[in-house]
N, C-alpha and C positions, 0 to 999 in steps of 0.2 A: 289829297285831302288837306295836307299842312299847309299849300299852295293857297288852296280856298281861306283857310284856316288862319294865317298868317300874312300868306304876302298877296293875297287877290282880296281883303276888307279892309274897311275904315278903323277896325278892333284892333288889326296884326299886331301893331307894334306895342298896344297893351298886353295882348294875349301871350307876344313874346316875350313879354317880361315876366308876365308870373310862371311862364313854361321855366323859364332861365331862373326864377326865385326858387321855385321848387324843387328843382333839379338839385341846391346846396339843402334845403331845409322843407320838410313837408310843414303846412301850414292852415288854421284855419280862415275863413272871411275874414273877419274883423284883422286878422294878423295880416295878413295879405294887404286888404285898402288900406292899415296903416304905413304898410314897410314900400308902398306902391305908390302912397299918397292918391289916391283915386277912392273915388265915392266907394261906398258900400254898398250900392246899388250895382252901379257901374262891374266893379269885380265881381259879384254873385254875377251877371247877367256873363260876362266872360267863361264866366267858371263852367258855368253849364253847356254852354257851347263846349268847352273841350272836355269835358265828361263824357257830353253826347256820342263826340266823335270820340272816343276812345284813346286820348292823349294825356287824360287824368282820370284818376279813381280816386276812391273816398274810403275813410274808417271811421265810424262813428256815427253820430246822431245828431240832426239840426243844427243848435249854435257853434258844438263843439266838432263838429264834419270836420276833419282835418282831411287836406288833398295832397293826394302824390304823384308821381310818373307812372303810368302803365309799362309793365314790362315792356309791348308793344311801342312806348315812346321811347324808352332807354336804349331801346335796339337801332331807333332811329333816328340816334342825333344824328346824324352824319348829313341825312337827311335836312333835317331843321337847320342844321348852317351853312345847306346847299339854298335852301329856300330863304334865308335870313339874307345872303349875300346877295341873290339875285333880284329881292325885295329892297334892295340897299338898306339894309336893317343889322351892316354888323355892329352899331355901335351902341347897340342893347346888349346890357350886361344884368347879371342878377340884381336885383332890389331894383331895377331901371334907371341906372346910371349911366349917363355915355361913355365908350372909352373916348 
């Protein structure tokens, strides 16, 4: 699924950013497309994709939805930087900065 998810779409290397933002700081939309620089649109449409599949969860209501790691994802970084490298995707870093 993080295959599909990140390194088999056109989204990956969004999606792994804000997987990678989240992972230091839960955060909501607006804080996200800010600290991502990506539309507001854009990051909501992301966001739900990995909701769906179960690599983020949510507290709260509408504006203020703040998103986090699913236990299920914290158990699988190991995972995510097996699929980030194979994706040639290690130089996503949190807030999407290259190293």
């Amino acid at each position: 699924m993080l295959w599909w998810l990140i390194g088999g779409s056109r989204g990956g290397r969004n999606r792994l950013r804000i997987i990678r933002t989240l992972d230091e700081t839960p955060m909501n939309t607006n804080q996200l497309s800010n600290a991502l620089d990506l539309d507001y649109k854009t990051t909501q449409h992301h966001l739900e994709r990995l909701v769906e599949n179960d690599v983020l969860t949510t507290m709260g209501d509408n504006y203020g939805k703040t998103f986090f790691l699913t236990d299920q994802m914290e158990a699988n970084r190991d995972v995510l930087d097996e699929v980030a490298r194979k994706a040639d995707l290690t130089d996503v870093t949190p807030g999407g900065e290259t190293a």
